[in-house]
C-alpha positions in Angstrom: 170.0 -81.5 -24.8 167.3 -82.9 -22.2 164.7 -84.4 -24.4 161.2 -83.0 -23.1 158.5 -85.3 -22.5 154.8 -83.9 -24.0 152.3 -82.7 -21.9 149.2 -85.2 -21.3 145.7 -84.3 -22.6 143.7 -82.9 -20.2 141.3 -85.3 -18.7 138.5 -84.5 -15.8 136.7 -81.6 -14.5 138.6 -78.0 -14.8 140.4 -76.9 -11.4 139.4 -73.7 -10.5 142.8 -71.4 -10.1 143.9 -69.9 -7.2 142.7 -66.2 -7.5 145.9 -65.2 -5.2 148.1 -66.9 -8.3 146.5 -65.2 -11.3 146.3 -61.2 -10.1 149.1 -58.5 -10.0 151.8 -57.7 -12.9 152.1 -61.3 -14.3 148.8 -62.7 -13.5 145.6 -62.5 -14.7 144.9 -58.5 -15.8 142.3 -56.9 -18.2 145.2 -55.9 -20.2 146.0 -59.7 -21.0 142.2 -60.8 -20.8 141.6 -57.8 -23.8 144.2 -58.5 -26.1 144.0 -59.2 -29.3 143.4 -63.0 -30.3 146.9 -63.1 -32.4 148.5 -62.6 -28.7 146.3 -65.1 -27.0 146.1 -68.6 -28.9 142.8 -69.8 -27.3 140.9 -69.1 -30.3 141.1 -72.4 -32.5 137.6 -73.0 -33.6 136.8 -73.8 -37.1 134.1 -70.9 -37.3 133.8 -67.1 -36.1 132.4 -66.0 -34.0 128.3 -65.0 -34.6 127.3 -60.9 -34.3 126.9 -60.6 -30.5 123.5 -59.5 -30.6 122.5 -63.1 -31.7 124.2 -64.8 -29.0 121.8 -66.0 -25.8 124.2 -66.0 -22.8 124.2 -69.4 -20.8 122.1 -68.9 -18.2 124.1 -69.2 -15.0 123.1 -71.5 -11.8 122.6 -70.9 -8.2 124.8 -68.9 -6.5 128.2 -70.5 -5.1 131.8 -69.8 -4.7 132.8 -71.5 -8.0 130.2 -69.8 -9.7 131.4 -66.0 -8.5 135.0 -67.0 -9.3 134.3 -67.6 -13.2 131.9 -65.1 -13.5 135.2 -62.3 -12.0 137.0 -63.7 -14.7 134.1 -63.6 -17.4 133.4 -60.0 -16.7 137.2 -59.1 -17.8 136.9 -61.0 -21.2 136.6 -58.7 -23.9 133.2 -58.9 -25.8 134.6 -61.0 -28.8 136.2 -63.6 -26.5 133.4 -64.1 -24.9 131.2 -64.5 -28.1 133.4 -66.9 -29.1 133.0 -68.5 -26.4 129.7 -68.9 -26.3 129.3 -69.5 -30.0 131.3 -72.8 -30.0 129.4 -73.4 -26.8 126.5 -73.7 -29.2 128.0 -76.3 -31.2 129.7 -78.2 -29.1 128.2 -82.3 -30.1 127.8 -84.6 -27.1 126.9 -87.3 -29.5 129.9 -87.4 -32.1 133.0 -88.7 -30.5 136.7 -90.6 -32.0 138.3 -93.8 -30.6 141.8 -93.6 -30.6 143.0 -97.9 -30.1 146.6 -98.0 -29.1 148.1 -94.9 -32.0 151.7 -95.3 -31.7 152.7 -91.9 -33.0 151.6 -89.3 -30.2 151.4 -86.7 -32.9 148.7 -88.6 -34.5 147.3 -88.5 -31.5 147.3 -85.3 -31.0 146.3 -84.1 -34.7 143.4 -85.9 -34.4 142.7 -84.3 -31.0 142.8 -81.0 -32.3 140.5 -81.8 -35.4 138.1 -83.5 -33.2 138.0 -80.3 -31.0 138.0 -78.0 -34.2 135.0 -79.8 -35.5 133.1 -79.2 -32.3 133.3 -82.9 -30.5 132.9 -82.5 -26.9 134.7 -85.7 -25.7 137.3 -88.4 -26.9 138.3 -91.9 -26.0 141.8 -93.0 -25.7 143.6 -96.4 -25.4 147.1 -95.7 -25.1 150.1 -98.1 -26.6 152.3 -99.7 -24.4 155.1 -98.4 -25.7 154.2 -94.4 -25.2 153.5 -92.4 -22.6 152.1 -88.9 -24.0 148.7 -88.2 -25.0 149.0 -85.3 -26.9 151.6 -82.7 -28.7 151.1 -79.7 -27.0 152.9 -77.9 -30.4 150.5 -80.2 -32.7 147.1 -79.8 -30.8 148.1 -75.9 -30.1 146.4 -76.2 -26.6 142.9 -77.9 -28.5 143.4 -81.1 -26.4 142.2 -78.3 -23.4 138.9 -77.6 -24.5 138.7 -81.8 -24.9 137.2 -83.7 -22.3 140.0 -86.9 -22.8 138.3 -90.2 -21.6 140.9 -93.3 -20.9 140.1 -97.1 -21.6 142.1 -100.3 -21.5 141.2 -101.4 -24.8 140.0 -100.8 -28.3 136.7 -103.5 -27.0 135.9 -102.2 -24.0 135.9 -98.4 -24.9 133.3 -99.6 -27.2 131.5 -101.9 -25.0 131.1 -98.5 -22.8 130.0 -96.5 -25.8 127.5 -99.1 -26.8 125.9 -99.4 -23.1 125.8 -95.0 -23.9 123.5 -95.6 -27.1 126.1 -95.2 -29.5 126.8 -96.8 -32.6 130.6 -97.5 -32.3 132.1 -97.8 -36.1 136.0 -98.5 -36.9 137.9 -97.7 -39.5 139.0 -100.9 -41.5 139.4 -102.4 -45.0 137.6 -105.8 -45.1 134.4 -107.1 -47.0 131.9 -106.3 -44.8 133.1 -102.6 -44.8 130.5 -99.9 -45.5 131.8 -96.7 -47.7 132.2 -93.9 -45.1 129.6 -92.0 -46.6 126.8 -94.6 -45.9 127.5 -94.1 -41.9 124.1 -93.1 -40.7 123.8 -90.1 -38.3 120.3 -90.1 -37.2 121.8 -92.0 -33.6 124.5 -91.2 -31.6 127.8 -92.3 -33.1 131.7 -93.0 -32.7 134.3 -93.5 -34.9 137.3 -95.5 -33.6 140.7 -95.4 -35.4 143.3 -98.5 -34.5 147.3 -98.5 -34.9 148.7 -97.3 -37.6 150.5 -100.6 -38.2 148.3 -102.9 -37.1 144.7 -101.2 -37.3 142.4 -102.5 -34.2 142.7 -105.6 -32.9 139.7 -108.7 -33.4 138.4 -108.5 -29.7 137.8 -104.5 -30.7 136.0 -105.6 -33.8 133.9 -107.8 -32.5 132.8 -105.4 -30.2 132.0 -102.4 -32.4 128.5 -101.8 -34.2 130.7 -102.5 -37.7 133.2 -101.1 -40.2 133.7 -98.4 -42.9 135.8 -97.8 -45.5 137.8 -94.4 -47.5 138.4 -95.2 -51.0 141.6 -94.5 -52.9 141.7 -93.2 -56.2 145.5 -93.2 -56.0 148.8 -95.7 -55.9 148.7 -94.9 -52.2 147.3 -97.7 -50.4 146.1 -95.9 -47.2 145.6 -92.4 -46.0 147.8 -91.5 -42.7 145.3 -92.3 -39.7 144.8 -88.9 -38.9 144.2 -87.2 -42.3 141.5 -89.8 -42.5 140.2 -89.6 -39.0 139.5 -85.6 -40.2 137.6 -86.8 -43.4 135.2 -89.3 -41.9 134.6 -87.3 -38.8 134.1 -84.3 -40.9 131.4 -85.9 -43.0 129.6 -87.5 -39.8 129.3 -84.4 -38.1 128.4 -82.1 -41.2 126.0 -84.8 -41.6 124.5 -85.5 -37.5 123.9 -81.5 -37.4 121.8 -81.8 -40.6 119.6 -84.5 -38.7 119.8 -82.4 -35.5 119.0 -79.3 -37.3 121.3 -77.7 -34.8 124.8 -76.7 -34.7 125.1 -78.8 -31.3 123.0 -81.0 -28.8 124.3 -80.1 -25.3 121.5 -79.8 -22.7 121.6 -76.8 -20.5 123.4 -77.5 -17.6 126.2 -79.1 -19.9 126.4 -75.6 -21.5 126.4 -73.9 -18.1 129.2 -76.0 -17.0 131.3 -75.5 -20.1 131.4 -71.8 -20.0 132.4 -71.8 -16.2 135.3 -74.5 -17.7 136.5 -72.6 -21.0 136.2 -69.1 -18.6 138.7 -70.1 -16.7 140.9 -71.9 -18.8 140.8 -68.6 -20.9 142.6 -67.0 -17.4 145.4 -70.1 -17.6 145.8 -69.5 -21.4 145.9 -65.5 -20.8 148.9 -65.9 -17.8 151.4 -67.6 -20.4 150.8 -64.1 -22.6 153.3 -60.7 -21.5 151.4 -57.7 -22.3 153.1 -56.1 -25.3 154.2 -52.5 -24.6 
C-alpha cells in the first residue's frame, strides 16, 4: 500500500477558485452550499452560532472582481452558514497566537492546529523538524488548519525575535526555576505561547529569546502532559482570560474582518465541492 504523505497547512492569502471549475453537477450548487452542516464539515468552531438578527454583516469594500466573486458564492450560503460565519468572524483574536519549535510528531502538530483555530486564534507560527515534512493531519485538524493563517520560521529564536519586534510577549512552555505558574501569564498585551519538541523542549538560543517561561503543574505520577493536551490548557486560559481584558470576543480591525469573510466564503465553495448531494 502506497503510504500517503499529509497535506501541508495552508499558508498565505486564499486563491480565489476558478468560477468555470466549481459550477454544473459536481461543482459548486445551492443544493451543496444549503445542506445540512453534518454533510459539510466546515463547521468546527467551539461555539454556535448567535440568533441572526444580532449579527452585523461585515461591511464589504469597493467594488472589484474579487469582491463580486465571493459575494456570488455568499449569496448561495444558507442563512446559518453564513451566521456562522460571521459569528466566529467576531472572535477571531489577532493578538493570541502558538509557537510550534521543531514538534516531531505531525499529529501534534496538527492537534494543536485545530485547537488553536477552535479557540478563535487567527494565526500560528511554525518551525518545522528536520526530520518531517508535513505540517498538519488533514484527519486530526479535520480541515481547521484552513481557516489558519500558518506562518513559517527557521527557528524557535527568531520566530520570537519577529513576535517581539510585533509587541508581543513571547512565553514557552518549560520546567525550570524561573518558570511562572501558567495561570500568572498576564493578558493585558499581546501574547504567544511557544511549545518546543517533545523530546527535547526548545532549544537555549529560543530561550533566550522569549519574554520568559511558564509552567503546568502535575498532581499525578505522570511527569509531563503530551505537548498538545497542554498547548490546549494554557492557550485556553490565556485566551478566556485576553477576551476578559478586551471585553470582546475578538480584536480584528475592520478590514481584517472584511478580508476574512471574502477568505472563509470561498473556502466554504472548496469545502462544499468535496460533498455529493444526497438524493
Amino acid at each position: 500500500m502506497k503510504k500517503r504523505r499529509p497535506p501541508r497547512a495552508w499558508v498565505g492569502m486564499a486563491k480565489p477558485p476558478d468560477p468555470s471549475e466549481l459550477l454544473g453537477p459536481r461543482g459548486l450548487t445551492a443544493e451543496v452550499l444549503r445542506g445540512d452542516d453534518e454533510e459539510v464539515p466546515i463547521h468546527r468552531g467551539s461555539a454556535p452560532p448567535p440568533e441572526s438578527d444580532s449579527i452585523t454583516p461585515v461591511r464589504q469594500s469597493s467594488d472589484s472582481a474579487p469582491l463580486r466573486d465571493w459575494r456570488f458564492y455568499w449569496d448561495l450560503l444558507s442563512e446559518d452558514r453564513r451566521a456562522r460565519i460571521l459569528s466566529v468572524i467576531a472572535a477571531r483574536l489577532a493578538s493570541v497566537t502558538v509557537v510550534l519549535d521543531r514538534l516531531l510528531d505531525p499529529h501534534n502538530t496538527a492537534a494543536i492546529l485545530r485547537t488553536s483555530e477552535g479557540l478563535g486564534l487567527g494565526r500560528a507560527h511554525v518551525v518545522s523538524h528536520e526530520s518531517q515534512d508535513a505540517l498538519a493531519h488533514r484527519r486530526v485538524t479535520q480541515d481547521a488548519d484552513k481557516w489558519l493563517d500558518v506562518e513559517l520560521h527557521p527557528t524557535g529564536g527568531a520566530a520570537a525575535a519577529e513576535l517581539k519586534a510585533r509587541g508581543f510577549e513571547v512565553w514557552a512552555g518549560h520546567l525550570d526555576d524561573r518558570a511562572i505558574h501558567y495561570t500568572d501569564l498576564k493578558a493585558d498585551r499581546p501574547i504567544a505561547l511557544l511549545f518546543g519538541n517533545e523530546h527535547e523542549g526548545p532549544s537555549a538560543e529560543t530561550l533566550a529569546a522569549c519574554t520568559g517561561t511558564f509552567r503546568i503543574p502535575m498532581a499525578g505520577f505522570t511527569q509531563s502532559f503530551n505537548v498538545s493536551v497542554a498547548a490546549g490548557i494554557a492557550l485556553a486560559h490565556v485566551t478566556q482570560k485576553r477576551r476578559a481584558h478586551l471585553e470582546s470576543a475578538g480584536d480584528l480591525p475592520e478590514d481584517e474582518r472584511v478580508k476574512l469573510q471574502q477568505r472563509f466564503t470561498l473556502l466554504a465553495a472548496r469545502l462544499a465541492r468535496r460533498v455529493k448531494p444526497s438524493h
